[in-house]
N, CA, C and O of each residue as an XYZ file, in Angstrom:
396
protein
N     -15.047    -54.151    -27.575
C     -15.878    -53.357    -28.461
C     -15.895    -51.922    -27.933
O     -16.531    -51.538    -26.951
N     -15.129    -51.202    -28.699
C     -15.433    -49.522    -28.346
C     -16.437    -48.966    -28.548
O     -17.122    -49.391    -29.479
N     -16.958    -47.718    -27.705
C     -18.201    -47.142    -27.894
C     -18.584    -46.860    -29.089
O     -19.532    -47.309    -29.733
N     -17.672    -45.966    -29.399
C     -17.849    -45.409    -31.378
C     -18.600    -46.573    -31.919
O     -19.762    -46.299    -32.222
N     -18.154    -48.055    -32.158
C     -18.729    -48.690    -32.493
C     -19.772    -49.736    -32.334
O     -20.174    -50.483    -33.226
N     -20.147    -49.706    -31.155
C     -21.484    -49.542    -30.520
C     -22.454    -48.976    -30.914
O     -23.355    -49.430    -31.619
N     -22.290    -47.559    -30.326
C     -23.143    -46.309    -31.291
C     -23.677    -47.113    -32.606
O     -24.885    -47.252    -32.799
N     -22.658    -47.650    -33.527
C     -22.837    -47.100    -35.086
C     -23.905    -48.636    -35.113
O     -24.902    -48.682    -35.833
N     -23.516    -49.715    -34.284
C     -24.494    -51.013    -34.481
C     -25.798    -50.824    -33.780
O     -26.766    -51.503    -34.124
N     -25.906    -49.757    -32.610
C     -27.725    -49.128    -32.135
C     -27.996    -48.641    -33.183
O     -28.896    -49.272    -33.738
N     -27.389    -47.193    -34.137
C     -27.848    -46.561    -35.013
C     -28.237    -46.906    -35.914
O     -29.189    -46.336    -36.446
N     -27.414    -48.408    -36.648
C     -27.895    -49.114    -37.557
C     -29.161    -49.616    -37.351
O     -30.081    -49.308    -38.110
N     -29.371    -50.626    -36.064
C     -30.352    -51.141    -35.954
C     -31.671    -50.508    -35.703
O     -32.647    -50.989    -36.281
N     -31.825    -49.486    -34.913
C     -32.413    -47.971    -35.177
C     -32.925    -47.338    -37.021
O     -33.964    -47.042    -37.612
N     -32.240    -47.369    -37.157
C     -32.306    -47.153    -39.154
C     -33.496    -48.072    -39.624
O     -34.645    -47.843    -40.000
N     -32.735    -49.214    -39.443
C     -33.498    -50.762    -40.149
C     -34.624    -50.910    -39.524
O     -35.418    -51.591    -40.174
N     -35.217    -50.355    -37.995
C     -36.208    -50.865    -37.617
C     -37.160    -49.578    -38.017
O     -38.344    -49.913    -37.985
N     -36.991    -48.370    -38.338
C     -37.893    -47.200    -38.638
C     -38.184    -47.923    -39.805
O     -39.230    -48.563    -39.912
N     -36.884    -47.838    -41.153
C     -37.495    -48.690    -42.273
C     -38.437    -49.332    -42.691
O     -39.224    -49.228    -43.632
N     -38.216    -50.236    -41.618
C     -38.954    -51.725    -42.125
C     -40.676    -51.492    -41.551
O     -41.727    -51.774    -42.127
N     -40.467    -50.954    -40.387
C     -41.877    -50.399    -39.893
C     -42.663    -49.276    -40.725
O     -43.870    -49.354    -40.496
N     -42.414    -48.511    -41.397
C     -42.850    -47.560    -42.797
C     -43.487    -48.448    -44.030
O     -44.489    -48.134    -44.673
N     -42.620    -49.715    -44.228
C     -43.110    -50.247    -45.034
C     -44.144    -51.825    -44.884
O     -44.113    -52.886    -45.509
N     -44.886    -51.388    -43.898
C     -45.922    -52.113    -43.567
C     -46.921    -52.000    -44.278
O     -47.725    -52.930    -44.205
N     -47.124    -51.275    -44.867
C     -48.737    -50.545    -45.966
C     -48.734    -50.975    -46.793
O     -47.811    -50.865    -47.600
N     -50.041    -51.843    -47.018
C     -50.634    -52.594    -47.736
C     -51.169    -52.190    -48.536
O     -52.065    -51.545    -47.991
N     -51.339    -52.038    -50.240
C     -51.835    -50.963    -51.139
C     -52.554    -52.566    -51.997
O     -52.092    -53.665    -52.302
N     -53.818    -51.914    -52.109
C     -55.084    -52.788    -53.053
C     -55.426    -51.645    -53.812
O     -55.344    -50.474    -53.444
N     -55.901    -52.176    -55.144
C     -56.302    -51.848    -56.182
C     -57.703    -52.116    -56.646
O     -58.037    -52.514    -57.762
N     -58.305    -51.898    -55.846
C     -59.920    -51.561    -55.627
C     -60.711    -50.363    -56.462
O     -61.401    -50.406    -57.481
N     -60.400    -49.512    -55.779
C     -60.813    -48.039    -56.282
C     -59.351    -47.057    -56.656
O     -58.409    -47.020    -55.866
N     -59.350    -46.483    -57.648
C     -58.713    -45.454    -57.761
C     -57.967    -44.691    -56.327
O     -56.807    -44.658    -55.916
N     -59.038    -44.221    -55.913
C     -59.279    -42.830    -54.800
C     -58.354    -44.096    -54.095
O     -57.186    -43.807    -53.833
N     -58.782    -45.359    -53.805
C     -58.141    -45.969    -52.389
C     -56.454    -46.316    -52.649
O     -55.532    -46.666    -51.913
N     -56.584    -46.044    -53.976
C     -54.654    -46.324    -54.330
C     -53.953    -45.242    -54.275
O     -52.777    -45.151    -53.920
N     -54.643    -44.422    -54.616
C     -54.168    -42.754    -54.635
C     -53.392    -42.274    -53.320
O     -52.408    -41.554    -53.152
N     -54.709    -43.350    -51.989
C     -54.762    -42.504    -50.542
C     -53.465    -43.642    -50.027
O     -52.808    -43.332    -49.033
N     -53.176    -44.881    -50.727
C     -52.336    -45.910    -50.182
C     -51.059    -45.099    -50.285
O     -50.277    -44.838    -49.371
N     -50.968    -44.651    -51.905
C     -49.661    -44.292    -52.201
C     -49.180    -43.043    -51.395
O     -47.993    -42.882    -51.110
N     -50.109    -42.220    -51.063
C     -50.150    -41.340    -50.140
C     -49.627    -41.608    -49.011
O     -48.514    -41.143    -48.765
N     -50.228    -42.333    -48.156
C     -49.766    -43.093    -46.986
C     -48.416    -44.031    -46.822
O     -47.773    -44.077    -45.774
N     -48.205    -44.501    -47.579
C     -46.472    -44.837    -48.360
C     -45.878    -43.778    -48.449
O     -45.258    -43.592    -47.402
N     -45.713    -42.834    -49.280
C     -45.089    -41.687    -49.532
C     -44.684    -41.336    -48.170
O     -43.601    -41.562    -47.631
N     -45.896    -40.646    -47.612
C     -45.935    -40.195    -46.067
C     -45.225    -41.088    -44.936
O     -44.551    -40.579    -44.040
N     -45.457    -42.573    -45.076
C     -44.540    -43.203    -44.188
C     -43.163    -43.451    -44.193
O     -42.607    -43.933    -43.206
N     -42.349    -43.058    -45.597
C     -40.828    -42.644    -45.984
C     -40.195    -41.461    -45.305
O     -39.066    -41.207    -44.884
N     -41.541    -40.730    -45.367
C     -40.832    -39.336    -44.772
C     -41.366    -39.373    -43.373
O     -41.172    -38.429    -42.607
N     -41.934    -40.284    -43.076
C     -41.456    -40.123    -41.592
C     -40.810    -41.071    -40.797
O     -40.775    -41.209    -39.574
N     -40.132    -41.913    -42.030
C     -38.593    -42.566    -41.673
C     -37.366    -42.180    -41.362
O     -36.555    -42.429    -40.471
N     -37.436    -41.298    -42.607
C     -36.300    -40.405    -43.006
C     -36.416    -39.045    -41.481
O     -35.603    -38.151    -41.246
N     -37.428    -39.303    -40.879
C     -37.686    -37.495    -40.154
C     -36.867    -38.561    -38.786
O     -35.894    -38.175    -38.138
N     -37.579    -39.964    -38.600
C     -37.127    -40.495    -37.258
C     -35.687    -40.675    -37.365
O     -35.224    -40.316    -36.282
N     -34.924    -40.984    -37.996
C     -33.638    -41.314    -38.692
C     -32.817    -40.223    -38.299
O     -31.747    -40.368    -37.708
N     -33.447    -38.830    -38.714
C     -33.100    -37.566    -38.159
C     -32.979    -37.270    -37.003
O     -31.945    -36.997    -36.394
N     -34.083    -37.310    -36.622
C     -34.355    -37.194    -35.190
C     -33.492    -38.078    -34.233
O     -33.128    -37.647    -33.140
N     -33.107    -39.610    -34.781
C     -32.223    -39.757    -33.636
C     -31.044    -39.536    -33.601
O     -30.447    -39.542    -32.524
N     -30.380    -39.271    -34.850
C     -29.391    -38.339    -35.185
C     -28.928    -36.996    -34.629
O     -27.751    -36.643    -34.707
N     -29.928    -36.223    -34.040
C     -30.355    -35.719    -33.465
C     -29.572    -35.342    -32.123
O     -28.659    -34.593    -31.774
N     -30.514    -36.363    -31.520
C     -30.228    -36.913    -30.455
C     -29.049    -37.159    -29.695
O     -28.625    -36.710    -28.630
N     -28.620    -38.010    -30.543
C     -26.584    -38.329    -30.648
C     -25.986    -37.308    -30.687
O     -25.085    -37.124    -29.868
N     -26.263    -36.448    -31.534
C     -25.350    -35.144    -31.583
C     -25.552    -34.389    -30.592
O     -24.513    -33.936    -30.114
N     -26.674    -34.018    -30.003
C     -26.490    -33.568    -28.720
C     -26.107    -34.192    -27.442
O     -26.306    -33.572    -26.397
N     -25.662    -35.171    -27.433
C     -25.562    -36.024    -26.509
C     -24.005    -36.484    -26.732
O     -23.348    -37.049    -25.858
N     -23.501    -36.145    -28.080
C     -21.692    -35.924    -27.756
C     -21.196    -34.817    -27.386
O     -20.120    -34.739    -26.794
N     -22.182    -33.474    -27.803
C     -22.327    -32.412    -27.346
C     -21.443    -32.031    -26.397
O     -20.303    -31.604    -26.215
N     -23.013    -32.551    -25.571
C     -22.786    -32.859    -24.449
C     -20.847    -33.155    -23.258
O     -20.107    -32.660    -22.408
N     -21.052    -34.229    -24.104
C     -19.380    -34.961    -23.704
C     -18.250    -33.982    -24.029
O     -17.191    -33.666    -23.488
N     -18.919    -33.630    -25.145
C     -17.285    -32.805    -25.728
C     -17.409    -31.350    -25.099
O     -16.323    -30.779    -25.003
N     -18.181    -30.851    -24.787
C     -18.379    -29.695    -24.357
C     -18.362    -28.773    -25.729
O     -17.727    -27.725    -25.605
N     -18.855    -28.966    -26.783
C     -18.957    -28.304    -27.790
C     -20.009    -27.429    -27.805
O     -20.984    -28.074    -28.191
N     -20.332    -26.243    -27.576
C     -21.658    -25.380    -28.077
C     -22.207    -24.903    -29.569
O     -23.268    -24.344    -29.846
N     -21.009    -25.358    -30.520
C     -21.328    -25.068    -31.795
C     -22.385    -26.357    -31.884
O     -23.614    -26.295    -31.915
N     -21.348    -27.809    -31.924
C     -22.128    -28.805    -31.929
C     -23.605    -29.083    -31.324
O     -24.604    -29.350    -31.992
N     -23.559    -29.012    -30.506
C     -24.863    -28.647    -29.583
C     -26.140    -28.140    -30.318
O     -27.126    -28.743    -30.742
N     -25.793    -26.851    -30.325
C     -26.479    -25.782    -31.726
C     -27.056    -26.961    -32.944
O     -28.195    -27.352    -33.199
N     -26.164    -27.190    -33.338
C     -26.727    -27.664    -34.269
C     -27.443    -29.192    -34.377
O     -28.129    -29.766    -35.223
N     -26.795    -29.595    -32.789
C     -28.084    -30.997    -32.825
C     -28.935    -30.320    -32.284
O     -29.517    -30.255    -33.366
N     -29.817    -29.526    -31.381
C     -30.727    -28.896    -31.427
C     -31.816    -28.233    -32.819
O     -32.994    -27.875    -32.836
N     -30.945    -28.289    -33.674
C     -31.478    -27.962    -35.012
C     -31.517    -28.856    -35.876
O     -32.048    -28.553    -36.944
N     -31.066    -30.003    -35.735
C     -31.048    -31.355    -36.243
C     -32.605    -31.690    -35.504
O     -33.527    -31.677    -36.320
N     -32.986    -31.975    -34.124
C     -33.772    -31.985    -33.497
C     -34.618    -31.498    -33.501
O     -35.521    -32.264    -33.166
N     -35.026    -30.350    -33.742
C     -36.221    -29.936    -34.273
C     -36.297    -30.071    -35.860
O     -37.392    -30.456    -36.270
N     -35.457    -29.855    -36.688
C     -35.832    -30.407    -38.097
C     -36.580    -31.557    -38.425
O     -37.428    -31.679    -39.310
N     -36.015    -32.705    -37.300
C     -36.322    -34.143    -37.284
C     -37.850    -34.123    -36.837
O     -38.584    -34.839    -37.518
N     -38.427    -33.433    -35.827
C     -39.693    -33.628    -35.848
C     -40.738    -32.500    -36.636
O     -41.952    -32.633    -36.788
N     -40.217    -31.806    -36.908
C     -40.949    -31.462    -38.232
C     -41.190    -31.781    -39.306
O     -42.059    -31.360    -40.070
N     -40.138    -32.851    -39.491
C     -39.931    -33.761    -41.251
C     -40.812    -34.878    -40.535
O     -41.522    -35.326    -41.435
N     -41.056    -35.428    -39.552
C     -41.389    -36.516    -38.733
C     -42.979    -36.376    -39.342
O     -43.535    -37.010    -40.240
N     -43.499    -35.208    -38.418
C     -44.989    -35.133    -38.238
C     -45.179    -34.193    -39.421
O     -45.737    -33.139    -39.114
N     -44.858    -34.325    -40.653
C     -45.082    -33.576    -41.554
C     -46.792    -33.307    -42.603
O     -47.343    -32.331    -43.114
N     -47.113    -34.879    -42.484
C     -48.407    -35.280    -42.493
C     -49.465    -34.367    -41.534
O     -50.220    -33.554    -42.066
N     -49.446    -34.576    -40.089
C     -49.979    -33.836    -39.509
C     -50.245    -32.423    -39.131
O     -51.161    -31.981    -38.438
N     -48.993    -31.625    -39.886
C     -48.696    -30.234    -39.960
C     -49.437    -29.570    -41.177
O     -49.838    -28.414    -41.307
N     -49.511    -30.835    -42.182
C     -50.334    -30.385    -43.417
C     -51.280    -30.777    -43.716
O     -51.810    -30.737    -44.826
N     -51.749    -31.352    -42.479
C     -53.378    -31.516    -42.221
C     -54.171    -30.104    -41.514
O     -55.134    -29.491    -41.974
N     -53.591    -29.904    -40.553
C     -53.969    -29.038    -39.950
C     -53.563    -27.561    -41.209
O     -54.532    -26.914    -41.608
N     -52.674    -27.316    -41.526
C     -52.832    -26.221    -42.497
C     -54.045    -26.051    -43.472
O     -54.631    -24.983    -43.653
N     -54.409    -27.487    -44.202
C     -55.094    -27.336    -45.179
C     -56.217    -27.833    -44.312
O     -57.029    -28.238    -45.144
N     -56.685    -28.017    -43.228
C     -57.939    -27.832    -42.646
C     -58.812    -29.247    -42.385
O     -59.932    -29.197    -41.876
């Protein structure tokens, strides 16, 4: 088993386990306001699937970077890397904005 494809069966399993952990939220139909705040919290837990997904994407890319001695590459997993935790904690960034 070559590395390349190694990598791609962590990354997968990495993928599937952010996934599946996002979609833990349990939405009842009680009150309005409490479906509103579910779907909210759903919404919000996609995008911070999609941000971890990034983020370890991320990661990898700087870390072949690394290997290859690439500085373009580099660059831009660094910017992969911070994108990723900004899409991550996006909830919390727009909490604190709106107060």
């Amino acid at each position: 088993m070559n590395v390349k494809h190694r990598w791609k069966r962590w990354m997968t399993l990495y993928m599937v386990c952010v996934l599946v952990g996002s979609f833990a939220t349990p939405a009842y139909a009680n009150d309005p306001m409490t479906t509103v705040n579910n779907l909210s919290d759903f919404i919000f837990g996609l995008i911070r699937a999609v941000g971890m997904i990034i983020l370890g994407f991320g990661i990898v890319q700087i870390g072949l970077s690394f290997k290859s001695h690439d500085p373009t590459q580099r660059a831009n997993g660094f910017l992969t890397l911070a994108g990723g935790v900004v899409i991550t904690f996006t909830k919390e960034i727009l909490n604190l904005i709106a107060g």
